[in-house]
C-alpha positions as CSV (number, residue, x, y, z in Angstrom):
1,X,-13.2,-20.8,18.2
2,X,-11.1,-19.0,15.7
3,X,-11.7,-19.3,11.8
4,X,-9.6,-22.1,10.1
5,X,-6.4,-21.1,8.3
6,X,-7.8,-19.9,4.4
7,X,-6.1,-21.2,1.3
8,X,-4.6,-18.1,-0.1
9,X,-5.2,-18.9,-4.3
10,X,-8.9,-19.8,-3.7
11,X,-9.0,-16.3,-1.5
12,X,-7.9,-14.3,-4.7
13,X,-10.2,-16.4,-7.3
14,X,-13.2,-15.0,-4.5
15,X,-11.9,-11.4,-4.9
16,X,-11.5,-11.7,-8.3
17,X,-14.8,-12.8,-9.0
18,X,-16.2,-10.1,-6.9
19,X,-14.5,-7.3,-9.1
20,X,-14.8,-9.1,-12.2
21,X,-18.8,-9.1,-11.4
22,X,-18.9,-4.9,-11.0
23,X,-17.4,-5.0,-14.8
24,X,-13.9,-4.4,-13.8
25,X,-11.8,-6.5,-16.8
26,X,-10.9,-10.1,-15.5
27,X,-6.9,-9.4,-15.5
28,X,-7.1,-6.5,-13.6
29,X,-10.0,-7.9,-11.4
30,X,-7.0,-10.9,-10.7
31,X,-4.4,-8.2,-10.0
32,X,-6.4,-6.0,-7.6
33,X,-7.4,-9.2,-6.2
34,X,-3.3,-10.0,-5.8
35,X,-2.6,-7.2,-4.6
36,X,-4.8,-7.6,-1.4
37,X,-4.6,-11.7,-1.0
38,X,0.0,-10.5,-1.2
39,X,-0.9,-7.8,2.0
40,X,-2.6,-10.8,3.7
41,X,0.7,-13.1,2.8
42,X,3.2,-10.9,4.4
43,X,1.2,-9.9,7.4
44,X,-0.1,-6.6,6.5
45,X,-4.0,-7.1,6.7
46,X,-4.5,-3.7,7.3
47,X,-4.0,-3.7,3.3
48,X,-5.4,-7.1,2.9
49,X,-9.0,-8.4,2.1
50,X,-9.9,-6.4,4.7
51,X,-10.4,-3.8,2.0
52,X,-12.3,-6.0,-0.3
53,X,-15.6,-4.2,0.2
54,X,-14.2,-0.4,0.7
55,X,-13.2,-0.9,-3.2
56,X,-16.4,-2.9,-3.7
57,X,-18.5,0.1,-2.5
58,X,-16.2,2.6,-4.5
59,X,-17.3,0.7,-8.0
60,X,-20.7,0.5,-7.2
61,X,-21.2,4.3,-6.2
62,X,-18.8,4.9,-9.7
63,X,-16.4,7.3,-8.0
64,X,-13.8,4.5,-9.5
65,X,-14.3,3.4,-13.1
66,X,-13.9,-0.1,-13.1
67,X,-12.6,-0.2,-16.8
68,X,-9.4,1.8,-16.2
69,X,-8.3,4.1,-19.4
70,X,-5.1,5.7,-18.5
71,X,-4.0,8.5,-20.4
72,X,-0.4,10.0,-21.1
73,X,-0.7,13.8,-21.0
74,X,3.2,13.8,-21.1
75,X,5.9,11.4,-22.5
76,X,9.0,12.8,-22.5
77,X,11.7,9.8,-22.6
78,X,12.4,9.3,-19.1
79,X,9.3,11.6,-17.3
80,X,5.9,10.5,-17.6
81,X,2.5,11.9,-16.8
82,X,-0.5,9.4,-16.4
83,X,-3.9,11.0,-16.1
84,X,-6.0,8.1,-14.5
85,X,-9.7,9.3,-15.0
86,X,-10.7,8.0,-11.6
87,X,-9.3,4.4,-12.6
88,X,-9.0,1.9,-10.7
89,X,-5.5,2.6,-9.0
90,X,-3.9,-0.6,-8.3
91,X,-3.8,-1.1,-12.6
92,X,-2.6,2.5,-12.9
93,X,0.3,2.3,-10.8
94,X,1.3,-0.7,-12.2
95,X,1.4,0.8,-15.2
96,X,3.4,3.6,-13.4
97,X,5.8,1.4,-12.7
98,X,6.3,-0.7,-15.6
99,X,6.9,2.3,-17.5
100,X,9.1,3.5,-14.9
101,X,11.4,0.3,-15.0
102,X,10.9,0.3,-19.0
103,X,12.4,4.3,-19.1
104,X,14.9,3.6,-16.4
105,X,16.3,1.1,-19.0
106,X,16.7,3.4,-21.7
107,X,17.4,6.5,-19.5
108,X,19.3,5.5,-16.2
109,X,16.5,6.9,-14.5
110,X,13.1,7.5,-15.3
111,X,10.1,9.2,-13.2
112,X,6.2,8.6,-13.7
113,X,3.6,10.8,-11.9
114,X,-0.1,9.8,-11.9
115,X,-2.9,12.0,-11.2
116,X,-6.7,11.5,-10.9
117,X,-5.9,7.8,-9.0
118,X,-7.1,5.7,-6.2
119,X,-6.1,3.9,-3.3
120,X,-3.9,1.3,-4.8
121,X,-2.9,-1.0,-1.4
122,X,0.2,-1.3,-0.6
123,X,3.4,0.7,-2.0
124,X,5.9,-2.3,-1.7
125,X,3.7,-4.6,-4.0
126,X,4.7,-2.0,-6.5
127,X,8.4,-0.8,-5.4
128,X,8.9,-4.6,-5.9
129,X,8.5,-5.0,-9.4
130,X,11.4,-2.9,-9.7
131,X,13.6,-4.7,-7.4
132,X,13.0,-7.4,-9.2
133,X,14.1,-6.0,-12.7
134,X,16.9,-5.1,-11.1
135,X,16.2,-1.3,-10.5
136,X,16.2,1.2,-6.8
137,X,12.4,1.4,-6.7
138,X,10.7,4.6,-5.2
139,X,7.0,4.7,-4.8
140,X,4.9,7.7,-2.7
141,X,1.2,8.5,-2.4
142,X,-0.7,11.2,-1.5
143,X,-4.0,10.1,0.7
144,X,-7.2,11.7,2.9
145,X,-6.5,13.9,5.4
146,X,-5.8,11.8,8.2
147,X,-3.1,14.3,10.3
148,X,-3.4,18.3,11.7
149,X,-0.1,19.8,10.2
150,X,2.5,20.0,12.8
151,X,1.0,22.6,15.6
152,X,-2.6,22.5,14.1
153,X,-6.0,21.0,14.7
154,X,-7.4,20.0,12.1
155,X,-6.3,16.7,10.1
156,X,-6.0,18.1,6.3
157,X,-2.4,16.1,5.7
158,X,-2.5,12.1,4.9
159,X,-0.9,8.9,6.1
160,X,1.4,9.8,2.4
161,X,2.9,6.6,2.5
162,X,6.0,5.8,0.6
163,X,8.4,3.1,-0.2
164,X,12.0,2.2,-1.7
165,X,13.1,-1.2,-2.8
166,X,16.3,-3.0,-4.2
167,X,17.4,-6.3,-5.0
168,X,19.7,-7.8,-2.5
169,X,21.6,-10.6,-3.9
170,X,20.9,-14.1,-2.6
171,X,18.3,-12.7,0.1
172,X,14.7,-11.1,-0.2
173,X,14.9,-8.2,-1.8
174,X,15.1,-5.1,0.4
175,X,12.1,-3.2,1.0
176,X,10.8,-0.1,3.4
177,X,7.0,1.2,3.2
178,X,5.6,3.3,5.8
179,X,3.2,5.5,6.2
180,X,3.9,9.0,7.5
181,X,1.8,8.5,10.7
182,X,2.8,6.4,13.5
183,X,0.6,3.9,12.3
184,X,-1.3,3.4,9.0
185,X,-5.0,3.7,9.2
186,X,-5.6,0.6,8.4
187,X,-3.8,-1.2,11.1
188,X,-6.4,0.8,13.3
189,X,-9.3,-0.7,11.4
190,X,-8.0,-4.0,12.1
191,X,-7.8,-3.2,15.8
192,X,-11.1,-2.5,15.4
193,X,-11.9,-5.3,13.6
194,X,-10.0,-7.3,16.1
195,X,-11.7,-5.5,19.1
196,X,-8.8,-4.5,20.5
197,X,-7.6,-1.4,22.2
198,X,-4.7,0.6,20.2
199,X,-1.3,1.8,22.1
200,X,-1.5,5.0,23.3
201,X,0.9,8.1,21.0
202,X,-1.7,6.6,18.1
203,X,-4.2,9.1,18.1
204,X,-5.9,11.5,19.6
205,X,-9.7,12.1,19.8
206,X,-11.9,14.7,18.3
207,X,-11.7,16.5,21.6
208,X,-7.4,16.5,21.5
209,X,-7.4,13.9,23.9
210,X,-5.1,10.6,23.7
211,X,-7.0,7.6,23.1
212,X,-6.7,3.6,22.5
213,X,-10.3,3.1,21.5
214,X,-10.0,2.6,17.4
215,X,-13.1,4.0,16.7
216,X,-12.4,6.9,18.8
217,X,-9.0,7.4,16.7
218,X,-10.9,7.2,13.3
219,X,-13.3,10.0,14.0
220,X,-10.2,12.2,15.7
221,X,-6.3,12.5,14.6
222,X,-3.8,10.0,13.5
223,X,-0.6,11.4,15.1
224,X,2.4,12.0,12.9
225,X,5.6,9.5,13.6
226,X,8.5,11.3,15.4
227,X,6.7,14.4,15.8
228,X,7.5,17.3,13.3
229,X,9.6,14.8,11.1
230,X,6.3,12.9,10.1
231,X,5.1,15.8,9.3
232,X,7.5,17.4,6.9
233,X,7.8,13.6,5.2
234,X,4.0,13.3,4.8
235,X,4.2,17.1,3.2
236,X,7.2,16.3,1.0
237,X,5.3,13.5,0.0
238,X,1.8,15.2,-1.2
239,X,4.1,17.5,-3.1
240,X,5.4,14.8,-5.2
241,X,2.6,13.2,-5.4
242,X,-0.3,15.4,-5.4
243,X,1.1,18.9,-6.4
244,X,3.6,17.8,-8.8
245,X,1.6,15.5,-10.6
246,X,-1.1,17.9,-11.1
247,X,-3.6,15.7,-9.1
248,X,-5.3,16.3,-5.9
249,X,-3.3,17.6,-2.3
250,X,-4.0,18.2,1.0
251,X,-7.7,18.6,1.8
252,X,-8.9,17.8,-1.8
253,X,-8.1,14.1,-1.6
254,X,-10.5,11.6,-0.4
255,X,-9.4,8.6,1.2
256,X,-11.0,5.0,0.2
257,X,-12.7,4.6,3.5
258,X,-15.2,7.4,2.1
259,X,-16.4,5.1,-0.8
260,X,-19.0,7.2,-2.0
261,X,-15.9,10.3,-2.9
262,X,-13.6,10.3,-5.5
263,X,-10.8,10.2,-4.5
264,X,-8.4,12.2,-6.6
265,X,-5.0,11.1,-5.1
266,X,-1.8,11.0,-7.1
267,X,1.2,9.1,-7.1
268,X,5.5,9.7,-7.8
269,X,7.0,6.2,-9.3
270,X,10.7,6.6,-9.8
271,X,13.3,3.3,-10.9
272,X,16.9,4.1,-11.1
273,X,18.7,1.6,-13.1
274,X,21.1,0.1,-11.3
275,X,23.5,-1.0,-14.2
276,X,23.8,2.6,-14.9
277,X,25.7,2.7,-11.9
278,X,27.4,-0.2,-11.6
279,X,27.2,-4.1,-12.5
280,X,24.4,-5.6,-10.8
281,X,26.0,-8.4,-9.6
282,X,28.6,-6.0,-7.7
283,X,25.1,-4.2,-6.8
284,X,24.2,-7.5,-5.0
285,X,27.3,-8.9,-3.6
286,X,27.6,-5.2,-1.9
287,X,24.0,-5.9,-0.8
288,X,24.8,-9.0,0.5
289,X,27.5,-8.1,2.8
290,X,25.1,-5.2,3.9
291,X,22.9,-7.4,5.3
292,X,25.4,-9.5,6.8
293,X,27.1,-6.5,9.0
294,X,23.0,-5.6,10.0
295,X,22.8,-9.3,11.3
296,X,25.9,-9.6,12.9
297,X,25.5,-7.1,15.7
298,X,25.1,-8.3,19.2
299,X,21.3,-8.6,20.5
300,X,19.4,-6.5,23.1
301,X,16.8,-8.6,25.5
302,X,14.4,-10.1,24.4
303,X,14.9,-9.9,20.8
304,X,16.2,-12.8,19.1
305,X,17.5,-11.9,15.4
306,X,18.1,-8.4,13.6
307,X,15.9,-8.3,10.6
308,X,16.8,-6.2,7.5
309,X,13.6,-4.3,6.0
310,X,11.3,-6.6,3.9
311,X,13.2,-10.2,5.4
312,X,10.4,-10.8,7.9
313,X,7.9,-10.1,5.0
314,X,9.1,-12.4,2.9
315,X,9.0,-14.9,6.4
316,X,5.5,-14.7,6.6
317,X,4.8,-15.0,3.0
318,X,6.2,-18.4,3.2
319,X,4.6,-19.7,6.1
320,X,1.4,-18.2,5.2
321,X,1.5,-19.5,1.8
322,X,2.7,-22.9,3.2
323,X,-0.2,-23.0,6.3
324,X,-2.6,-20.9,5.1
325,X,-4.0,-17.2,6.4
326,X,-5.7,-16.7,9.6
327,X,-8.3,-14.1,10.1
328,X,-9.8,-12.2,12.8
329,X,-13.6,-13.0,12.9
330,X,-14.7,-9.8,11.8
331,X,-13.1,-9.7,8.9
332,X,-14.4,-13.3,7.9
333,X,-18.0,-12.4,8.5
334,X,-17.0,-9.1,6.2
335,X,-16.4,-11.7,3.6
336,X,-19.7,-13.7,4.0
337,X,-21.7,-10.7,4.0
338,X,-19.7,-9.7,0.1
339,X,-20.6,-13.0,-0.9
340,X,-24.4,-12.9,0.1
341,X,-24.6,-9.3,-1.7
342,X,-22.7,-10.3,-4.5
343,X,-24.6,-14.2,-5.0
344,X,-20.8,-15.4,-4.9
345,X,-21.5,-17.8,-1.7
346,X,-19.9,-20.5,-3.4
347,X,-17.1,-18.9,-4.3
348,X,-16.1,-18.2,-0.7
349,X,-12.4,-20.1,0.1
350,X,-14.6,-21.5,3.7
């Protein structure tokens, strides 16, 4: 019988709680704990709760400080350098960004790298913010090597996921975060999770051969997304991020699913103000008939609406807010066993 619908605030007090115990500061315990409970609100739980005990492990084998002490090693009005110390990297890159937005302000445009990082879920939690203070928001990560470069064998590139947001008027903000492979890694731990088989163009196996066994495609190599232009993005990507930043690239970064390695991923925050550009409520009305023209084209079978990227997102969010999160039973007894290790049964949201 599947697990009952779980409340989504008394899922984030839980995470909270269990970050707040390793020593991690109680705000930023509540904003990692955000960040993963939002992932599970819009339907991404590949960056959900799922991940509670991959940054769990990380703390306690202190390849991520859990008192985060960013520090600027350059401040030049609108270009920042944050060196994160092996913080934790949900709190750096939302310092990233609020400095971004804050710099865009004065600048028109501002860029912020960050170097020594870690995971920090997922990009649009950030690229939001500045959507919501009215900025274009552009977030990219390097990660683990996860992909061979195009033509090779060996996976030394990451997922390098990235993401651009903007307000749009009257609707959801728009929004676009992908990662570089066909399919995040996490989506493929959920499959797992789920005990279900994963489409074939995925991944391939450590032999070379295609595969739809999850395991199978986390011990071989995710495959880019449309071929050689995956590629080049994910590589344009870890130059931002990684070489640019002066943090870690290619083969050097270490992805959170090997908890007991720092990680040494960096990240590219950029916020373009749009008042610099023009007003913003001629920004949104211009967004607003955008969307319209995407919705008003006639439908193929079998689909029944045209969604604009970040509207079926904000869908789910309300509904799962409203009903509740459902949860595959793996990842619920992943939760049970935190809360027996941690003595934080009774904080559990079921």
């Amino acid at each position: 019988m599947p697990a009952a619908p779980v409340n989504h605030d008394k899922l984030r007090d839980f995470a909270t709680a269990v970050y707040a115990q390793q020593g991690m500061p109680e705000p930023d315990a509540r904003f990692v704990a955000d960040t993963l409970v939002q992932a599970d609100l819009w339907g991404h739980q590949s960056h959900g709760v799922l991940r509670l005990g991959w940054y769990l492990d990380r703390l306690r084998n202190k390849v991520m400080n859990p008192v985060t002490t960013p520090e600027f090693v350059v401040d030049a009005g609108g270009i920042a350098v944050i060196d994160g110390h092996d913080g934790v990297g949900h709190v750096l890159t939302k310092l990233a960004t609020e400095e971004a937005i804050r710099r865009a302000r004065e600048h028109g445009i501002a860029a912020v790298g960050v170097r020594m990082s870690n995971h920090f879920g997922t990009c649009m939690y950030y690229t939001l913010m500045g959507a919501r203070a009215g900025c274009v928001m552009m977030l990219a990560s390097n990660g683990g090597p996860a992909m061979a470069p195009w033509g090779g064998r060996k996976k030394i590139v990451g997922t390098n996921p990235w993401s651009i947001a903007a307000p749009a008027g009257s609707h959801a903000p728009f929004v676009v975060d992908m990662a570089n492979t066909g399919v995040a890694r996490g989506k493929i731990y959920l499959a797992r999770n789920k005990r279900q088989p994963i489409p074939e163009g995925w991944a391939i196996n450590a032999e070379g051969a295609p595969t739809t066994d999850p395991q199978e495609a986390i011990d071989g190599i995710i495959l880019p997304m449309a071929g050689h232009k995956g590629y080049a993005i994910a590589a344009m990507v870890d130059m931002l991020s990684g070489v640019l930043t002066g943090s870690g690239f290619l083969s050097s970064v270490h992805s959170p699913y090997k908890t007991a390695e720092k990680s040494n991923c960096g990240h590219f925050v950029m916020a373009l103000n749009i008042e610099a550009m023009q007003p913003l409520a001629q920004f949104n009305a211009r967004m607003e008939q955008w969307v319209a023209e995407v919705k008003s084209v006639p439908l193929v079978q079998d689909h029944d609406e045209v969604f604009y990227p970040g509207e079926i997102e904000a869908k789910n969010d309300a509904r799962n807010r409203a009903q509740g999160i459902s949860f595959p039973d793996d990842t619920i007894e992943d939760l049970k066993r935190i809360a027996a290790e941690t003595g934080l049964q009774a904080k559990l949201p079921f």
